[in-house]
Every structure is written in structure tokens, then in C-alpha cells.
MARBA-3410 file (N, C-alpha, C, O; in Angstrom, 1 decimal):
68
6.6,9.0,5.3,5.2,8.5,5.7,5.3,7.6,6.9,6.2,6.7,7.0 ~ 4.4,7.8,7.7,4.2,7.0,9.0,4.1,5.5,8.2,4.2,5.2,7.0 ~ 4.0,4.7,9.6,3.6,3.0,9.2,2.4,2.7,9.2,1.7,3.6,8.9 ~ 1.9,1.7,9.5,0.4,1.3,9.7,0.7,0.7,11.0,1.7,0.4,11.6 ~ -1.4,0.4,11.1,-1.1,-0.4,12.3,-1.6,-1.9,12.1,-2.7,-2.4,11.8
0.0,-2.5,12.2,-0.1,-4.0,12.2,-1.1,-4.8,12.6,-1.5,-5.7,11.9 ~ -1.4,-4.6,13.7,-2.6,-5.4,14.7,-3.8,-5.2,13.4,-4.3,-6.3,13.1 ~ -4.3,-4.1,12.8,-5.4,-3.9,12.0,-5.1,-4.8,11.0,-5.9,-5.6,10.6 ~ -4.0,-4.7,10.4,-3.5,-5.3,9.2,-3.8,-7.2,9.4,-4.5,-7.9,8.7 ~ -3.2,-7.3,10.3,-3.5,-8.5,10.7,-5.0,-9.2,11.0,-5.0,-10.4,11.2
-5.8,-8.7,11.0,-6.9,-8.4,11.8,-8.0,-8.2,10.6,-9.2,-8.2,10.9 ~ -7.6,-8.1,9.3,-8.1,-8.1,8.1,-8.6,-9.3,7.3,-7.6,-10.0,6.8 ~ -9.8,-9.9,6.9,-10.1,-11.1,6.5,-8.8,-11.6,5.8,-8.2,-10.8,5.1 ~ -8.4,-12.6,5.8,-7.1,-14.0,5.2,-7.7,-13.8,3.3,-6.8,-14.3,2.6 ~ -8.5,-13.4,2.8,-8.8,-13.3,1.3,-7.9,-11.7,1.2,-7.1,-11.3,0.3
-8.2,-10.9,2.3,-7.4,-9.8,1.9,-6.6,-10.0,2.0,-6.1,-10.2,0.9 ~ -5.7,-10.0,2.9,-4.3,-10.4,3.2,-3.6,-11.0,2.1,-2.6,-10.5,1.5 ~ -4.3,-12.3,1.9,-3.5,-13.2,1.0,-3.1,-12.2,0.0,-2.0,-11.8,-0.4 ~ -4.4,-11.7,-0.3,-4.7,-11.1,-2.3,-3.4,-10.2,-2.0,-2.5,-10.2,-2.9 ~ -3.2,-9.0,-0.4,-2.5,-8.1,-1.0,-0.6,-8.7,-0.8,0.4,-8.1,-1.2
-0.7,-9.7,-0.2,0.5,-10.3,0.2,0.9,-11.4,-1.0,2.0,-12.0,-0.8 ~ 0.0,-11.8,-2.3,0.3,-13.0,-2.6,1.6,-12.5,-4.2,1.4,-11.5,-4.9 ~ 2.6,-13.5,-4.4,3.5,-13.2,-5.6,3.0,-12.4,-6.5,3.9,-11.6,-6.9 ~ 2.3,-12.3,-6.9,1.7,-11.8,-7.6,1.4,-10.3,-7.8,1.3,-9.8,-8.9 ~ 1.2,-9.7,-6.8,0.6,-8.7,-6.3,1.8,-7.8,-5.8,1.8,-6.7,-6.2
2.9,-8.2,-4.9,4.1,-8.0,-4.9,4.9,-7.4,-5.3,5.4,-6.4,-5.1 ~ 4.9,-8.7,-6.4,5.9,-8.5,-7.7,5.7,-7.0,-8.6,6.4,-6.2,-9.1 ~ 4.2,-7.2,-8.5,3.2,-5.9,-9.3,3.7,-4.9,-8.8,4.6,-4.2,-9.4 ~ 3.2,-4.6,-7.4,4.0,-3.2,-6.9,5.4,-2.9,-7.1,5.6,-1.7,-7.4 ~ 6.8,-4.1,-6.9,7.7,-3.8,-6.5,8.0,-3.4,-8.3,9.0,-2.9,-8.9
6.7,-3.7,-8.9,7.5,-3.2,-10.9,6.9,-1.6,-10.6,7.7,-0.7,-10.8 ~ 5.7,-1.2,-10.2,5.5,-0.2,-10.2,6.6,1.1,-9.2,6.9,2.2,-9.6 ~ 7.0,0.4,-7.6,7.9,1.0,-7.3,9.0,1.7,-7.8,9.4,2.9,-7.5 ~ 9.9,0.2,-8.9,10.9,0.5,-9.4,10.6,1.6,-10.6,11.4,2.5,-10.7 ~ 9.6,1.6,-11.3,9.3,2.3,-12.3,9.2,3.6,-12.4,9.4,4.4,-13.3
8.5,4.0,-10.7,7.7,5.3,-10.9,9.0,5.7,-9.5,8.9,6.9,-9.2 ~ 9.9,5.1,-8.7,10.4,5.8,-7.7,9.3,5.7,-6.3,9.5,6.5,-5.4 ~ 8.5,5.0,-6.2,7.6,5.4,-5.0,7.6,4.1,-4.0,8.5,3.4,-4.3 ~ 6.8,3.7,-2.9,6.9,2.8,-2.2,5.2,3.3,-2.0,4.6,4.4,-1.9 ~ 4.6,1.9,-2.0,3.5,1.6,-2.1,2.6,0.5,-0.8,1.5,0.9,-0.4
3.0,-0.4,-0.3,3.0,-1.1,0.5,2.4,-0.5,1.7,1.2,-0.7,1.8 ~ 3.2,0.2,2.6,2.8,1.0,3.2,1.4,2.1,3.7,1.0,2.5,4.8 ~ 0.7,2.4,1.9,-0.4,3.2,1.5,-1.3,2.3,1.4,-2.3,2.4,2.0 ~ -0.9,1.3,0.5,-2.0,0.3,0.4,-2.5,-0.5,1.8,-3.7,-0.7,2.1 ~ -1.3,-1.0,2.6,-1.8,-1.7,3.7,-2.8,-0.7,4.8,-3.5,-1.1,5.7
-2.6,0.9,4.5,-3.4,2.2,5.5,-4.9,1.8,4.7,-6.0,1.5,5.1 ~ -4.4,1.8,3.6,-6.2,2.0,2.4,-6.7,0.7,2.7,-7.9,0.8,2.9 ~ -6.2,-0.3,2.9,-7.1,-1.7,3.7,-7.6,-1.7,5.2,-8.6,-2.2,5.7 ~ -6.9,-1.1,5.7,-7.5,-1.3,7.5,-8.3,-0.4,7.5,-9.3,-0.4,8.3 ~ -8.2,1.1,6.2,-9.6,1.9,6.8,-8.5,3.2,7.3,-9.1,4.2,7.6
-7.3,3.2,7.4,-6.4,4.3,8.3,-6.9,5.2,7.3,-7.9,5.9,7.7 ~ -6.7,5.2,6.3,-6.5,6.0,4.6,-7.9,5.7,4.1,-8.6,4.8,4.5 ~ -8.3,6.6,3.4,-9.0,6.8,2.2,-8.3,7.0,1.0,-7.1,7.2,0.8 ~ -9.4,6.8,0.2,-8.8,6.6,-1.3,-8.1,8.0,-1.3,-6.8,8.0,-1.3 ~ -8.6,9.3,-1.3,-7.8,10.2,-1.5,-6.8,10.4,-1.1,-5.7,10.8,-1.6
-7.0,10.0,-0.1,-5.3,9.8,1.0,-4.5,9.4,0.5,-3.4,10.0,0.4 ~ -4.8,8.2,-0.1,-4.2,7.4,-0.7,-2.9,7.7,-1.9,-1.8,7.3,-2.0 ~ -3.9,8.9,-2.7,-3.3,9.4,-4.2,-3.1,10.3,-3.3,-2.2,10.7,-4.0 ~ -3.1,11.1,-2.1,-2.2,12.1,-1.7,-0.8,11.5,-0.8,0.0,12.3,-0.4 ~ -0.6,10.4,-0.7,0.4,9.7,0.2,1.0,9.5,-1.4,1.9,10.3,-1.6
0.8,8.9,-2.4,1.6,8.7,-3.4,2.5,9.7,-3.7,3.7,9.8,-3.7 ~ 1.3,10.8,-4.1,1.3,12.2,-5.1,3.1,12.5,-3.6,4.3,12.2,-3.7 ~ 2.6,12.9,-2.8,3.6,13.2,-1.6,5.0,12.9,-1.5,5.8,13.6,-0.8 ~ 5.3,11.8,-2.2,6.6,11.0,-2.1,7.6,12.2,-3.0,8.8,12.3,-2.8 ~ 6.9,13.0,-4.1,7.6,13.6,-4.8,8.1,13.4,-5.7,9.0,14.1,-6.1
7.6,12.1,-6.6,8.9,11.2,-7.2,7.8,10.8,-8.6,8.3,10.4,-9.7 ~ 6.5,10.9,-8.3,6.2,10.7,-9.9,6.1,12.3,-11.2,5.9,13.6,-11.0 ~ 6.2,11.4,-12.2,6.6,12.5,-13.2,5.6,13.6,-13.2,5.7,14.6,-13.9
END
């Protein structure tokens, strides 16, 4: 999967950012990463700037190959 674009990312109200950057939220993904094999980060930060749509979204997951 491609990257995003940072400048957008950045460029995203500070309530989003925080929310998707804060311990919490993180920790969340890196349990779902470990669990399901997938990398998430990446998809979510596309599904915030607007790169991605939701479907995209569950098609960038579905994509990785890795859930059951």
C-alpha cells in the first residue's frame, strides 16, 4: 500500500489528529495489528484526509491478505 499525504494529514483539524494520534488510539490499533496481522495507520490516516473512502478503506484492509 502506498503512503499518504503528509501535508493533508497535517493540515487536518488538531481534535483529529490528536484523537487519531493519542495513547490510546495507538495502543488500540497496534492490539488490532498484532491480532489480525494487518497495518492500519496508513488506511486510516488516507480515510481522514478524504484520499480513501470508507470502502477503500475495508478494501486496503481486506487487501493485505492477512485477515481470517
Amino acid at each position: 500500500m502506498s503512503g499518504f499525504d503528509l501535508a493533508k494529514f497535517r493540515a487536518l483539524p488538531p481534535a483529529i489528529t490528536s484523537a487519531l494520534l493519542s495513547a490510546d488510539a495507538l495502543a488500540t490499533m497496534e492490539r488490532i495489528e498484532e491480532e489480525f496481522g494487518v497495518q492500519l495507520m496508513v488506511p486510516i490516516a488516507r480515510l481522514a484526509t478524504g484520499e480513501l473512502k470508507w470502502g477503500g478503506f475495508v478494501g486496503a484492509i481486506e487487501s493485505q491478505g492477512k485477515l481470517p
